[in-house]
C-alpha positions in Angstrom: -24.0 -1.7 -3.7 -21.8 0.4 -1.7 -21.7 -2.0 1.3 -20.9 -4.4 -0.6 -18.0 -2.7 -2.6 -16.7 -2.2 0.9 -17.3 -5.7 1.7 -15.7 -7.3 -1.0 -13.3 -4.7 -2.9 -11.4 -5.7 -6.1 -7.8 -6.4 -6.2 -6.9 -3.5 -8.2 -9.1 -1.4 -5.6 -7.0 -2.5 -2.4 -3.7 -1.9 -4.5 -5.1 2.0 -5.1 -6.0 2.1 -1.0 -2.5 1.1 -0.1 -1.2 3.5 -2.2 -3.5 6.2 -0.6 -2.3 4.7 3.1 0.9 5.1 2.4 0.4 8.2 1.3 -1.3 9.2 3.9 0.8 7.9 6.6 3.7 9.9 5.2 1.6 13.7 5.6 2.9 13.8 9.4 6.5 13.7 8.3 5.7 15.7 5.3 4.5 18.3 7.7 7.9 18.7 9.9 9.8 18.9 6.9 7.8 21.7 5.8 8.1 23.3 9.2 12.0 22.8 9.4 13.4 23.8 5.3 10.2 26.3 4.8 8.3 27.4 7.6 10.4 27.8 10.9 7.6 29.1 12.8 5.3 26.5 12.7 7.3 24.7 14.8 7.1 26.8 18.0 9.6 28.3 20.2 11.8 24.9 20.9 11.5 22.9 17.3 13.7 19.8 18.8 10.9 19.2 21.1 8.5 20.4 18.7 9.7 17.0 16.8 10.4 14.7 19.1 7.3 15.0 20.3 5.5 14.9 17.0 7.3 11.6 16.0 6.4 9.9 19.4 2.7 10.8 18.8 2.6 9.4 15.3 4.1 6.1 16.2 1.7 5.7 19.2 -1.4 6.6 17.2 0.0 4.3 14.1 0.2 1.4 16.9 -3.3 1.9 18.3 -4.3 1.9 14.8 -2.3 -1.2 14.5 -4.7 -2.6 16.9 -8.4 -1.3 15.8 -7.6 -3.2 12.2 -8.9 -6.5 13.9 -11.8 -5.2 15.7 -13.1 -3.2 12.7 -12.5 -6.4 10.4 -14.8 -8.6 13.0 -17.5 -5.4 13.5 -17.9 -4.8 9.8 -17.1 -7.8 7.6 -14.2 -6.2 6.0 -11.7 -8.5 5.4 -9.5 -6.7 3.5 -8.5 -4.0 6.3 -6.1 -6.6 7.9 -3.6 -6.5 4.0 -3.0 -2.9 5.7 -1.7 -4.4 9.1 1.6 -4.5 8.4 1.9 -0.9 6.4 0.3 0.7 9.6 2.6 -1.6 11.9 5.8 -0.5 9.6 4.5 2.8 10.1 4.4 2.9 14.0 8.2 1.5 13.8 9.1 4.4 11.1 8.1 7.3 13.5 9.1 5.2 16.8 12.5 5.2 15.0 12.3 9.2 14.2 11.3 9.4 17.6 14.5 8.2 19.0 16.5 9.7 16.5 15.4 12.7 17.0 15.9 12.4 21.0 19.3 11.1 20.2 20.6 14.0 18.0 18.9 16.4 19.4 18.9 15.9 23.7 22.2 14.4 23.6 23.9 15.3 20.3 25.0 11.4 19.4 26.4 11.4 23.3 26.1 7.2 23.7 27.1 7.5 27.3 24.7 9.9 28.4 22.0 8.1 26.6 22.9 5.4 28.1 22.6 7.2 31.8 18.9 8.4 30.7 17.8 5.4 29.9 19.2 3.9 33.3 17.7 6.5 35.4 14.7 8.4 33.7 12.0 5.7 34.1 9.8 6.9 31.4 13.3 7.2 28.9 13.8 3.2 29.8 10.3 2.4 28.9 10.7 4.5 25.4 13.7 2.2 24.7 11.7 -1.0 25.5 9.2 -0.3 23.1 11.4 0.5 20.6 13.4 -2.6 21.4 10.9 -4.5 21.1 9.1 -3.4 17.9 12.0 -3.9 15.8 12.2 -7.8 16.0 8.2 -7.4 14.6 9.4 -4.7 12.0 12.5 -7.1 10.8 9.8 -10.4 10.8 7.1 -8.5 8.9 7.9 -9.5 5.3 6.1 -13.0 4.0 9.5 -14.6 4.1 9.9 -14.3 7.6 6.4 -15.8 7.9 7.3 -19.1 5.7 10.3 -19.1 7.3 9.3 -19.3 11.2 6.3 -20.7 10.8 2.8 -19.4 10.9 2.6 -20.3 14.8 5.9 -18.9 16.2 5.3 -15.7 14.0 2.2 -14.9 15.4 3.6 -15.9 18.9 6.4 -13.2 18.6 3.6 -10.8 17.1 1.5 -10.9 19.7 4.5 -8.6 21.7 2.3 -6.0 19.8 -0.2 -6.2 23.3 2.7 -5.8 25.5 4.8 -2.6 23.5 0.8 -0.7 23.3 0.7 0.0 27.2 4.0 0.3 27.4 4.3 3.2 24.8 1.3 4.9 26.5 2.6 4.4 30.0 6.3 6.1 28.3 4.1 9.3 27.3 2.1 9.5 30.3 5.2 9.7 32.4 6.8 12.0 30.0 3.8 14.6 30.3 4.6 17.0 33.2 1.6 19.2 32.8 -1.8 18.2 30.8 -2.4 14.7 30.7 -5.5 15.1 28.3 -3.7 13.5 25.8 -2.9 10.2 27.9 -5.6 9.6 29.2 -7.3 9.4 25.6 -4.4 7.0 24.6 -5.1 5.0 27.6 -8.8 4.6 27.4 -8.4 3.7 23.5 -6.2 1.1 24.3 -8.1 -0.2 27.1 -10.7 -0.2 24.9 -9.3 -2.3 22.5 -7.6 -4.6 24.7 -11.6 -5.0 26.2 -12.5 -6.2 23.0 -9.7 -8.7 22.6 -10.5 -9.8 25.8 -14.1 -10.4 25.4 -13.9 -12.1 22.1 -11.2 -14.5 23.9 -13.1 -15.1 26.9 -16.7 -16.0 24.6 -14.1 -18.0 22.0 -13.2 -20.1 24.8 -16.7 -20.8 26.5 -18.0 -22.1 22.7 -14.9 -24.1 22.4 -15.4 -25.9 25.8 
């Protein structure tokens, strides 16, 4: 009975987990608010970092996640997973944007000339920009308007920029870690893995089809 609650969920049931994902993908900026307006601390000896950090993590993890949504709808028979696509995607954008924000008022204090010098001469700084660059023509094209309007085909054409900004926002924080790249290398083999599986299921798609 469970399974196949899972399998097949009511309409009403996927409008109460969006809710919950929303809510959910809003606890990491919930959290830095509580650190700056409550509890200082919490947010180290530099908070600026502290932040910039934390945003650039959240819209890495909410891209990755981005990407499992496919692979968990083939492995389990959940259809439904893929109506939270674009939430998770809009979330990625959301932090990606903090991210930059935060790098932008707090490294250079709204300076547009030295941010333009960074991102000319600090490689990992020029891939940051890329990724952000590119994720906002898929943030502006996510609504179902956009999809009517350019057509099914060229929408999921320009989409598809999603496997180009992943290793490109994990090869902009391996380069910005000096010290432990722990973290990295977890991003990197999570995306590898789930570029793997795209790859696969292409390769054995195109064998059946031939």
């Amino acid at each position: 009975m469970l399974l196949q609650r899972l399998r097949n969920p009511s309409p009403r049931r996927i409008a109460v987990l969006k809710v919950l994902v929303f809510m959910v993908a809003l606890l990491p900026l919930g959290h830095l608010l509580y650190g700056v307006f409550v509890s200082p601390d919490m947010l180290g000896a530099n908070p600026a970092e502290f932040i910039t950090r934390a945003t650039g993590d959240w819209a890495l993890r909410f891209l990755l996640l981005t990407l499992s949504l496919t692979p968990l709808r083939r492995l389990t028979g959940w259809n439904w997973v893929l109506r939270l696509r674009r939430m998770v995607g809009l979330f990625a954008f959301f932090y990606a944007i903090l991210h930059f924000s935060s790098y932008v008022s707090f490294d250079h204090v709204f300076d547009i000339g030295a941010i333009a010098r960074d991102i000319v001469k600090r490689p990992f700084i020029t891939v940051g920009f890329l990724c952000l660059s590119l994720l906002l023509p898929l943030a502006v094209t996510s609504t179902h308007a956009m999809v009517r309007r350019m057509g099914g085909r060229r929408w999921l054409q320009l989409h598809r920029l999603v496997y180009v900004i992943a290793p490109l926002g994990v090869l902009h924080y391996w380069w910005m870690v000096k010290r432990d790249l722990t973290q990295p290398v977890i991003y990197a083999l999570l995306l590898a893995l789930l570029l793997g599986i795209r790859l696969v299921w292409l390769s054995s798609r195109s064998r059946t089809s031939s």
